[in-house]
PyMOL commands that place a pseudoatom at each C-alpha (Angstrom):
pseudoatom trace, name=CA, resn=UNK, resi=1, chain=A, elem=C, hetatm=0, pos=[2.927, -6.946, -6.405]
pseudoatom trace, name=CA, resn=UNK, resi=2, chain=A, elem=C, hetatm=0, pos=[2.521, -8.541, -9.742]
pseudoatom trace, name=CA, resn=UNK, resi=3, chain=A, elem=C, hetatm=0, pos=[0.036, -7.795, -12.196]
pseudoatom trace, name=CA, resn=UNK, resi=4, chain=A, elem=C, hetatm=0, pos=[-2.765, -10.301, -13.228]
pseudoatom trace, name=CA, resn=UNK, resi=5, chain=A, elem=C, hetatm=0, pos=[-4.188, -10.613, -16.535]
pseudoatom trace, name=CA, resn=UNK, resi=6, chain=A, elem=C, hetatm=0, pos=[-6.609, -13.531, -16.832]
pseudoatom trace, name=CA, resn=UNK, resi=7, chain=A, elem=C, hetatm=0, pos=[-6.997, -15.675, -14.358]
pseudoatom trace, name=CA, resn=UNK, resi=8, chain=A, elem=C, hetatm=0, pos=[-6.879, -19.513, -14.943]
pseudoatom trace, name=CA, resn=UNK, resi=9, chain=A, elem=C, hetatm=0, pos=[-6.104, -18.047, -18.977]
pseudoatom trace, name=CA, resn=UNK, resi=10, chain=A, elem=C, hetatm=0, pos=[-2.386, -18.849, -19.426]
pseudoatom trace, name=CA, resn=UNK, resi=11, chain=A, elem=C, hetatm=0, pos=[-1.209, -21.755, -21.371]
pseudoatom trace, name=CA, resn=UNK, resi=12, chain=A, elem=C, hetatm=0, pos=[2.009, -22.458, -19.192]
pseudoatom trace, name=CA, resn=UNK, resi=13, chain=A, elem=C, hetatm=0, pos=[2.596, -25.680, -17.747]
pseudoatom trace, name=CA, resn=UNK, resi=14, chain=A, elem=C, hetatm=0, pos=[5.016, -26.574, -15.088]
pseudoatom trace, name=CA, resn=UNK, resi=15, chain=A, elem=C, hetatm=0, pos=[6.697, -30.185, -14.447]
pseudoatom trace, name=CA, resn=UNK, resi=16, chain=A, elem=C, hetatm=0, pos=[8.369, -30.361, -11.469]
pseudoatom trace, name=CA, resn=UNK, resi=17, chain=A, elem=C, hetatm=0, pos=[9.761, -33.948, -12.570]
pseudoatom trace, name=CA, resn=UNK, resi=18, chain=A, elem=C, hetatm=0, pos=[11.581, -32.812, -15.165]
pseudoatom trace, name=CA, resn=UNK, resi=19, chain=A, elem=C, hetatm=0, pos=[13.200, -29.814, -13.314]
pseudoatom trace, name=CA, resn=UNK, resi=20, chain=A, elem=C, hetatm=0, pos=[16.431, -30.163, -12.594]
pseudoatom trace, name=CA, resn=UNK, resi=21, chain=A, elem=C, hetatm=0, pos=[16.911, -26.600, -10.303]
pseudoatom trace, name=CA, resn=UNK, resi=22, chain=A, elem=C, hetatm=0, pos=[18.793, -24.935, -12.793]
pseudoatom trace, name=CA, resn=UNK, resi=23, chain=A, elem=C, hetatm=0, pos=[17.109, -21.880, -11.526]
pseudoatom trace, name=CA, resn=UNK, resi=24, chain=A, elem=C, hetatm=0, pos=[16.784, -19.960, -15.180]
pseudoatom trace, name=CA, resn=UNK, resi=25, chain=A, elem=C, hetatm=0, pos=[12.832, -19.728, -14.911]
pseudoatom trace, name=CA, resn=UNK, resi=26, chain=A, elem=C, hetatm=0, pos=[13.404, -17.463, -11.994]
pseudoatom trace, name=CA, resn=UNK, resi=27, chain=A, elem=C, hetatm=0, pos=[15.965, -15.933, -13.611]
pseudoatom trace, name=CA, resn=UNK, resi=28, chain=A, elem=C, hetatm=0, pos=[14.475, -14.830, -17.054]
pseudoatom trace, name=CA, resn=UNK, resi=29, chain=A, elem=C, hetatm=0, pos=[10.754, -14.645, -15.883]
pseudoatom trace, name=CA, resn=UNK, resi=30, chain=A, elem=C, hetatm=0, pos=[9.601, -10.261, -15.948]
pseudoatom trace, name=CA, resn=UNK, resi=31, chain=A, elem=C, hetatm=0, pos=[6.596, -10.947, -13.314]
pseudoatom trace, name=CA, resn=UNK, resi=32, chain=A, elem=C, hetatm=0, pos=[8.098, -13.839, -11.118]
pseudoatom trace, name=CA, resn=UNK, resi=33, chain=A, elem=C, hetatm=0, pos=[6.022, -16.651, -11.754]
pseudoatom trace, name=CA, resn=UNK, resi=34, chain=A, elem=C, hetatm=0, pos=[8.198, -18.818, -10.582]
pseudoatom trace, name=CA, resn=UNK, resi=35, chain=A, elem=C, hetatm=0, pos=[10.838, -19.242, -7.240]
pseudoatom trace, name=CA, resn=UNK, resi=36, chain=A, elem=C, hetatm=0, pos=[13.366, -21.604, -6.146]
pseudoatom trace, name=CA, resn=UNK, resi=37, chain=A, elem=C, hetatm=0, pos=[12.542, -23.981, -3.337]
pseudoatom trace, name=CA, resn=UNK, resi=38, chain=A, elem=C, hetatm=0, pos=[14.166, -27.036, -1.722]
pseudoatom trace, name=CA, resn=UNK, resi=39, chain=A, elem=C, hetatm=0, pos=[16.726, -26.537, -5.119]
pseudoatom trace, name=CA, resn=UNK, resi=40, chain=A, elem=C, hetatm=0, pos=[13.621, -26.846, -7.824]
pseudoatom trace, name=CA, resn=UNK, resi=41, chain=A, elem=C, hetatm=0, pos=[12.114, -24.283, -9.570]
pseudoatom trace, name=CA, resn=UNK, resi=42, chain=A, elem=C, hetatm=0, pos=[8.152, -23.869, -8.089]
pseudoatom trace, name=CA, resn=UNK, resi=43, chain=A, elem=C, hetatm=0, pos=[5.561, -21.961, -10.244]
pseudoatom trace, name=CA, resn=UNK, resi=44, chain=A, elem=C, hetatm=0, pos=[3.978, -19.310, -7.297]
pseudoatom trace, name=CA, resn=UNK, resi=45, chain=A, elem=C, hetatm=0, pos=[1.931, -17.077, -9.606]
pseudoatom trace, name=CA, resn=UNK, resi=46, chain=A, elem=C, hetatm=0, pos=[0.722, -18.564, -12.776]
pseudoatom trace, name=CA, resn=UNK, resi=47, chain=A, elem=C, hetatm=0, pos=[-1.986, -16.049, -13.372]
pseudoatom trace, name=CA, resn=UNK, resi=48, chain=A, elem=C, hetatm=0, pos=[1.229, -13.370, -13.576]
pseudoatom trace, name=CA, resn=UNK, resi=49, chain=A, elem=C, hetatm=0, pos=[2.275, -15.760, -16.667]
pseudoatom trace, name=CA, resn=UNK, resi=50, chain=A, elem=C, hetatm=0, pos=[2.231, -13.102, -19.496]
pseudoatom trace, name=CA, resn=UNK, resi=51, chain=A, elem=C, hetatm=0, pos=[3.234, -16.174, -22.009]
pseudoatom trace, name=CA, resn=UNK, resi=52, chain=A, elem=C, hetatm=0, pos=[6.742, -14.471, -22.916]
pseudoatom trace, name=CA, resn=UNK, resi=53, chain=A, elem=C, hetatm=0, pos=[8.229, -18.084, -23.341]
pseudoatom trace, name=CA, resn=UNK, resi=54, chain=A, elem=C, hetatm=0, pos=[11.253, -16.826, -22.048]
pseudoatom trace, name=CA, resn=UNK, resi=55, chain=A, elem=C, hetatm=0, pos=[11.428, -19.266, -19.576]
pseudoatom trace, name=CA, resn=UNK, resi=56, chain=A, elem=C, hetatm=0, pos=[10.021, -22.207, -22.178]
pseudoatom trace, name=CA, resn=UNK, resi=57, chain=A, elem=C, hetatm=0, pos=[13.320, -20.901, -24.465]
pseudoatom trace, name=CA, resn=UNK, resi=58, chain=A, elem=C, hetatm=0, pos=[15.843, -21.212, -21.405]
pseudoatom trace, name=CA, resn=UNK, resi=59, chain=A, elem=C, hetatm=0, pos=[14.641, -24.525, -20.121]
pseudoatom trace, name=CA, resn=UNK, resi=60, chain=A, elem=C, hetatm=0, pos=[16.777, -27.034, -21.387]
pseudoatom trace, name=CA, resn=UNK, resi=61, chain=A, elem=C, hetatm=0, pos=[15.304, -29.849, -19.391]
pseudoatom trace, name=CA, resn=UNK, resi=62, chain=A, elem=C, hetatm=0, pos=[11.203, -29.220, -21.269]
pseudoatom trace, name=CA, resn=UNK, resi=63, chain=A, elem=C, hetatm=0, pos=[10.082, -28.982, -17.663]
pseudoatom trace, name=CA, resn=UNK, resi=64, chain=A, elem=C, hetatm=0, pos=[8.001, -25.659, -18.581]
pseudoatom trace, name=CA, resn=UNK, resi=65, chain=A, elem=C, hetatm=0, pos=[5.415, -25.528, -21.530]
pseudoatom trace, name=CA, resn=UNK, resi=66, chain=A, elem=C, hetatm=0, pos=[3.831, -22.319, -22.677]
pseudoatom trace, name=CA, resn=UNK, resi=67, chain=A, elem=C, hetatm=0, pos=[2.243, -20.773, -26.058]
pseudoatom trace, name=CA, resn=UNK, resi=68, chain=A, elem=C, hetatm=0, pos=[4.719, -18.177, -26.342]
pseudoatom trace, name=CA, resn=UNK, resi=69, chain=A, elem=C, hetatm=0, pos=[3.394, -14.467, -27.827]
pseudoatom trace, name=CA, resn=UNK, resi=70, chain=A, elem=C, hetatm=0, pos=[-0.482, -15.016, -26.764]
pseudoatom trace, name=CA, resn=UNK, resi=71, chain=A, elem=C, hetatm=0, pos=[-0.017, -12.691, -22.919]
pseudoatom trace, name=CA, resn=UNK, resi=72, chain=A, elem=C, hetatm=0, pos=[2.743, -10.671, -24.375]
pseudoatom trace, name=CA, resn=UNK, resi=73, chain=A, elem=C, hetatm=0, pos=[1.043, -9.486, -27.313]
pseudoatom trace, name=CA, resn=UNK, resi=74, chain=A, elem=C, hetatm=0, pos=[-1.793, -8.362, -25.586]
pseudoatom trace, name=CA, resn=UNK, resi=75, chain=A, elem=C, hetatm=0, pos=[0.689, -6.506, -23.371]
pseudoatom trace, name=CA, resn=UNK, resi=76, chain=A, elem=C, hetatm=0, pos=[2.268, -4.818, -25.977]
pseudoatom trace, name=CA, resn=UNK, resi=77, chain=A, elem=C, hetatm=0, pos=[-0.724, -3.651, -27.735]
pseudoatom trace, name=CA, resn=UNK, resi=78, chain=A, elem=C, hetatm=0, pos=[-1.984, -3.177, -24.453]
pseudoatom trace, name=CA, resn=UNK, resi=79, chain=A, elem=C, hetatm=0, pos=[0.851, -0.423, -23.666]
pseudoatom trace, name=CA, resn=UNK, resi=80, chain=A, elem=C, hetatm=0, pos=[0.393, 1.305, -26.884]
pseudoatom trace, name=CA, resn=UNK, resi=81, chain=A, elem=C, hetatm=0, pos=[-0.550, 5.073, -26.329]
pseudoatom trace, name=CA, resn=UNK, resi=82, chain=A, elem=C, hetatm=0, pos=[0.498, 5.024, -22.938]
pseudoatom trace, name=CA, resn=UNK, resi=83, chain=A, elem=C, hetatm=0, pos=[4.017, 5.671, -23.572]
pseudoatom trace, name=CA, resn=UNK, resi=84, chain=A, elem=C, hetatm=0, pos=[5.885, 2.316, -21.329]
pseudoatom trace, name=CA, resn=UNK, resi=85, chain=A, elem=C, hetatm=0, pos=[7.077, 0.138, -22.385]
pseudoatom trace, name=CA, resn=UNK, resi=86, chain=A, elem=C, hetatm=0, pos=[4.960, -3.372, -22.554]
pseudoatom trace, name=CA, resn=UNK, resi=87, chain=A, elem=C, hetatm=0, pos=[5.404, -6.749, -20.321]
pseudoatom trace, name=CA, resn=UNK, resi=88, chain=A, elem=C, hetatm=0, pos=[8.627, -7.407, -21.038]
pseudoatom trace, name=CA, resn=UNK, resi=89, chain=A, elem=C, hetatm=0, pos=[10.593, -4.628, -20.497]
pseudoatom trace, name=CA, resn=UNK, resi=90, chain=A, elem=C, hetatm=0, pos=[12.496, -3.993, -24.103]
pseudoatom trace, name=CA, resn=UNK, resi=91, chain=A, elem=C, hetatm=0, pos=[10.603, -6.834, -25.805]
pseudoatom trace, name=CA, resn=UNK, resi=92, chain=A, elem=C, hetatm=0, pos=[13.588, -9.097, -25.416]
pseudoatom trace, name=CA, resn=UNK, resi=93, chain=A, elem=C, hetatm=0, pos=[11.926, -11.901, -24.234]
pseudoatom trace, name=CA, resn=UNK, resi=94, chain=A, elem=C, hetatm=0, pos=[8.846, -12.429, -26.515]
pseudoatom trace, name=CA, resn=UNK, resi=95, chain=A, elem=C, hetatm=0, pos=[8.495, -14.499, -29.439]
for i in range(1, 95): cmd.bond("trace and resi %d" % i, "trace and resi %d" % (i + 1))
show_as sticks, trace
zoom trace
């Protein structure tokens, strides 16, 4: 089950057009927002989107758009005092 922050609130934008199923979305994504399917990349949980831009930085092909740091940094100072670590694991995908 992923977690869901806002709903309809993330900036990320998907075009399948420009996707060439390179698969790295999936890859690099910490809450699955997106799967392969019929070899392309297909965005199944946007409101999961916690705006890393991980998968913005690894898209060589500007198929995915996204303001990077606005869902992450919430997390983060979300997580503070609760002793986890935030969104993204070690923090290695934001900024």
């Amino acid at each position: 089950m992923s977690l869901k922050y806002l709903a309809g609130g993330t900036t990320l934008k998907y075009d399948a057009q420009r996707c060439t199923g390179c698969g790295k979305c999936v890859e690099v994504c910490p809450h699955a927002v997106f799967t392969m399917e019929n070899g392309k990349a297909k965005l199944v949980d946007k409101d999961a989107c916690v705006e890393c831009g991980a998968c913005r930085k690894n898209c060589q092909f500007e198929a995915i758009s996204v303001q990077a740091g606005v869902g992450c940094a919430a997390a983060v100072i979300g997580s503070l005092g609760k002793k986890k670590s935030p969104c993204c694991g070690d923090g290695g995908c934001c900024g």
